[in-house]
N, C-alpha and C positions, 0 to 999 in steps of 0.2 A: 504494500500500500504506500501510494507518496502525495506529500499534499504540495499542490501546486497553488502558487500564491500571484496574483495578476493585481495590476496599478488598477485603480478606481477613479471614476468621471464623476465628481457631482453635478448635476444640475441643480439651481434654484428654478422654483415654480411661484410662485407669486398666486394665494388665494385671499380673500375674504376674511381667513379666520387667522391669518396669518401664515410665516413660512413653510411651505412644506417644501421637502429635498424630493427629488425625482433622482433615483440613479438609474441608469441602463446598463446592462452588464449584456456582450455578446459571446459565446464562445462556439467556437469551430473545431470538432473533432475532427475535422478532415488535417488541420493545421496543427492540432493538439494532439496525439493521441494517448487514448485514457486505459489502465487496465483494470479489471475490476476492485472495486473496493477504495479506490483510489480519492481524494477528497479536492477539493478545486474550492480553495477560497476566491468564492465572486467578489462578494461586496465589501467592501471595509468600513462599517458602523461604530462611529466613535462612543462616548458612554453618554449615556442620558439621552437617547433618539427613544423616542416610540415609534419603531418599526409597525403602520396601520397596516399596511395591504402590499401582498407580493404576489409579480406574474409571473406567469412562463409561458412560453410560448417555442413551439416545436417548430422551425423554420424549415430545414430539412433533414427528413428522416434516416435514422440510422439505415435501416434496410436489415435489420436481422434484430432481436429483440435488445432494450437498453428502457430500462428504466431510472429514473433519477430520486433521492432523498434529497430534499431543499431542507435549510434549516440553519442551526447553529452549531454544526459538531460537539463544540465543548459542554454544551446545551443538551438541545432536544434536533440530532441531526434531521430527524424528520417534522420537524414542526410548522414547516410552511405546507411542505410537499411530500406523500408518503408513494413511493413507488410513479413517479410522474412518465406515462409513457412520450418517452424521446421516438418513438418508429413511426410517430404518426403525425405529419406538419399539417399544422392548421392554426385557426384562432388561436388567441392567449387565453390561457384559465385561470381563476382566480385560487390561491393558495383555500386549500383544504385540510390542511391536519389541523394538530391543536391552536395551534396560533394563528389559525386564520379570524379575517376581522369579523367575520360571521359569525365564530364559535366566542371568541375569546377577547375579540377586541385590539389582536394584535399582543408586539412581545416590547417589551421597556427593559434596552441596557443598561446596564450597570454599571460595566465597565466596556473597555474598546474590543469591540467584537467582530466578527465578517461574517456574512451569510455565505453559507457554504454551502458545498454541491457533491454528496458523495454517489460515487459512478456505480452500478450494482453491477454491470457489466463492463467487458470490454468494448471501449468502442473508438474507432476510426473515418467516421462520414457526417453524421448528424452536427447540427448548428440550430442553437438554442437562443432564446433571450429570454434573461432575467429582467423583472424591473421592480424595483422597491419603491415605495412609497415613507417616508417618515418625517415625524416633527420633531425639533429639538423639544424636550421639555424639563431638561435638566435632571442628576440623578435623585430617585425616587427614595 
């Protein structure tokens, strides 16, 4: 297993209620390749973000099975995403496991953390986008 550590883009988003961070996170197994078990820190989440809402979206498919855990490794590695199938590009989905904003409202760092991407297979084709949603709201 190796964990692969990649630079992070913020964007600011400018709303109504105040700041929210938009990150977009891309990765390319074609240009990556992943083995199984393997962990891929996406995002780099400083402390005191309330992480609201994560996507993913399957851009192009693996072409043989490759499912993904989103989440926090040191955490809950499946707590955005539990089993997210990468073989099938299409729309973006809204994050499903525990910390999704549906169930739970979302996850509040504590300290500086990255949303991570652990690989359950091997894989060499597929290309994904992440995207996080979060508010500073200082630590809780």
């Amino acid at each position: 297993m190796a964990t692969i550590e990649l630079e992070s883009e913020y964007r600011n988003v400018s709303t109504t209620t105040g700041p929210v961070v938009r990150v977009r996170r891309e990765y390319d197994f074609k240009a990556n390749h992943v083995a199984a078990a393997d962990v891929v820190e996406l995002i780099d989440v400083p402390e005191g973000m309330h992480i609201q809402q994560v996507y993913c979206q399957c851009v192009r498919a693996e072409g043989g099975t490759l499912t993904l855990d989103i989440g926090i490794a040191t955490d809950n590695p499946d707590g955005f995403f539990d089993g997210f199938n990468a073989n099938s590009a299409g729309g973006a989905m809204l994050a499903s496991g525990a910390w999704a904003a549906q169930t739970t409202g979302g996850f509040i760092t504590r300290e500086d953390e990255t949303i991570d991407m652990v690989v359950n297979n091997a894989a060499d084709n597929a290309k994904i986008v992440v995207t996080a949603l979060m508010v500073p709201v200082g630590v809780v």
